[in-house]
Phi, psi and omega in degrees: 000316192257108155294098194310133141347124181271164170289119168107358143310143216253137170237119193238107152218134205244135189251163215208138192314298173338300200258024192233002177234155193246158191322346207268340198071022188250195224238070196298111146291027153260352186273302179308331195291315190301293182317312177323273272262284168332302179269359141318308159342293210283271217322347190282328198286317204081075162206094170300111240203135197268137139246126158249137180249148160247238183098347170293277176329262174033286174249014141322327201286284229265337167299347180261351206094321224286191162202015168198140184329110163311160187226037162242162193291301202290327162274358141259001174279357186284318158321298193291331151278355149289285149037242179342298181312306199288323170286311134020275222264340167294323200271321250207005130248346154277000131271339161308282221300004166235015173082043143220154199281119173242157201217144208249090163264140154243134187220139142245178198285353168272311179293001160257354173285335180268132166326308193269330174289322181303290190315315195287326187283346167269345187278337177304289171315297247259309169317322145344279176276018202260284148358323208087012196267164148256108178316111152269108187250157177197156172296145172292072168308303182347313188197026118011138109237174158336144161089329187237010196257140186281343169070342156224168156288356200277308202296347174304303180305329207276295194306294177300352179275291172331270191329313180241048144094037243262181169252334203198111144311081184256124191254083171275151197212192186257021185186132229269007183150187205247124214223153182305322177195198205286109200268021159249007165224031165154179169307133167184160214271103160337115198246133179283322164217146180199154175286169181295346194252012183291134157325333159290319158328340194265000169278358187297115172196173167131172183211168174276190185257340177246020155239178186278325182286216200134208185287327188295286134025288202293306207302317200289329164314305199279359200256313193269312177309331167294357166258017184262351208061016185270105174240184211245154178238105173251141208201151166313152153320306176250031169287157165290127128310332174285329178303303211297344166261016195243348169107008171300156164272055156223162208069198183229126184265149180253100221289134171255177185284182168316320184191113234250137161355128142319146168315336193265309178288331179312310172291332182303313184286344188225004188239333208262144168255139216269120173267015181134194225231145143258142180241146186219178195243174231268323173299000189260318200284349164294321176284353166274293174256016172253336208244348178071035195271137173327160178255113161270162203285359181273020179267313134028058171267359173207165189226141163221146169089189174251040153296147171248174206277131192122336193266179176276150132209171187283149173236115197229151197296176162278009178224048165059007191263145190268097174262328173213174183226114185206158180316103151338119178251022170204148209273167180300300174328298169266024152308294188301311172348303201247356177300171177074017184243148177282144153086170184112172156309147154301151146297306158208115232287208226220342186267343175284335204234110165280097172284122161260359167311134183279000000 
């Protein structure tokens, strides 16, 4: 199951607040020093390599006074614009100081909901690394909210994995890997390698006190990177990176499917924020996922929310399970209208629509 990198393979490895602040609540630079120094290694390597960080609030904190994450909007996008510069500018000598040039992307989840901006960050990144540069990438808190926010850096990584074609996801944390359950309230099972679709993930969950994320999170990265064939490694902070891309057995891997999303749908599935529900009965879900046919309005048994045509929503089975996610081709209103009827338009044509069954 577990694999080196090929030569000349793309890398996203994304570190987290927990392993980049020092007791101070401030911005530890042995940290910064450390991660640079590691992705630098790979690019030395020939594995040209993404860090997306997180860390903006963070080192935002001690500089405001504070001594813990705000939990109001304005006063963390206020962390988050002190921050940044100051995380930035940390990164960004400590790759001068190993000869290489780092260049500062910011994304949210509304500017990858546009099509033509999702293209351009890709062509951007890809020109990048083409170039030598190393993407340090993070979400824009500065000016983030809800409904538009990726809400982690993990599902970020995952996204940016997509984007410049990467071979391998490494989600580094505060723990050497993804365990059945929580090994601080009892026995639990190393899980060393395991597929994206095993069952034991979906009991996985909790988070840290200075970050957004967590175990859950993490699952949710390797899952949405697995619909790229991309897989992902979640492994402590202070693992090698050169081990975890040379194919050691550390951390814990996570096996992607088989066969991966068109390139179009992957954005339908992961970038657009989902505007309501279609449910459909159980002969529309054979015909989505066995024979891959559009969704018509006689499969059609409930509808939720307001959405319009053009805009997502999710599509769900009759046992409430979220089986594809896709572009509406008629607004809720003539949904509810035309279900159960034969002959009509699609709901959502079949080129439109991300099946997530494996």
């Amino acid at each position: 199951m577990r694999r080196p990198v090929p030569p000349d393979g793309r890398v996203v490895v994304k570190i987290g607040s927990s392993s980049l602040v020092g007791p101070d609540a401030g911005i530890d630079r042995t940290a910064i020093e450390r991660i640079a120094g590691q992705v630098a290694d790979l690019w030395e390597a020939g594995l040209p390599t993404v860090l997306v960080t997180s860390g903006a609030v963070a080192a935002g904190l001690a500089p405001l006074g504070l001594d813990a994450r705000p939990t109001d909007v304005p006063s963390l996008q206020t962390a988050a614009a002190v921050g940044q510069g100051l995380l930035m500018h940390s990164y960004a000598e400590a790759f001068a100081s190993r000869g290489r040039v780092a260049g500062q992307v910011l994304l949210t989840r509304d500017v990858l909901a546009n099509r033509d901006q999702y293209l351009y960050a890709r062509q951007t990144l890809d020109r990048m690394l083409t170039q030598g540069v190393v993407p340090v990438v993070n979400e824009n808190d500065t000016i983030a909210i809800d409904g538009v926010r990726f809400g982690d850096n993990d599902r970020l990584a995952a996204i940016v994995s997509h984007l410049v074609g990467a071979s391998l996801l490494v989600l580094l944390t505060d723990t050497e890997g993804l365990f059945s359950s929580d090994p601080r309230l009892g026995e639990a099972e190393f899980l060393a390698a395991v597929d994206h679709a095993d069952e034991r993930l979906d009991r996985l969950h909790g988070a840290g006190p200075l970050g957004s994320g967590g175990v859950k999170t993490k699952v949710e990265a390797a899952r949405i990177a697995a619909f790229s064939q991309i897989p992902t490694i979640i492994a402590s902070a202070d693992a090698s990176l050169r081990d975890l891309t040379s194919g050691e057995p550390v951390g814990t891997w996570v096996e992607p499917r088989k066969v991966s999303l068109p390139a179009r749908k992957l954005w339908i599935a992961f970038c657009q924020p989902v505007r309501g529900l279609v449910a459909i009965d159980e002969g529309a879900v054979e015909a989505l996922i066995q024979r891959g046919t559009s969704l018509l309005p006689v499969g059609v048994t409930g509808v939720d929310g307001g959405f319009s045509a053009g805009e997502t929503v999710d599509v769900v089975g009759p046992d409430h399970e979220v089986i594809g996610r896709g572009l509406a081709r008629m607004s809720a209103s003539v949904v509810r209208e035309r279900m159960g009827r034969r002959g009509g338009d699609e709901v959502i044509h079949r080129d439109e629509l991300a099946v997530f069954a494996s």
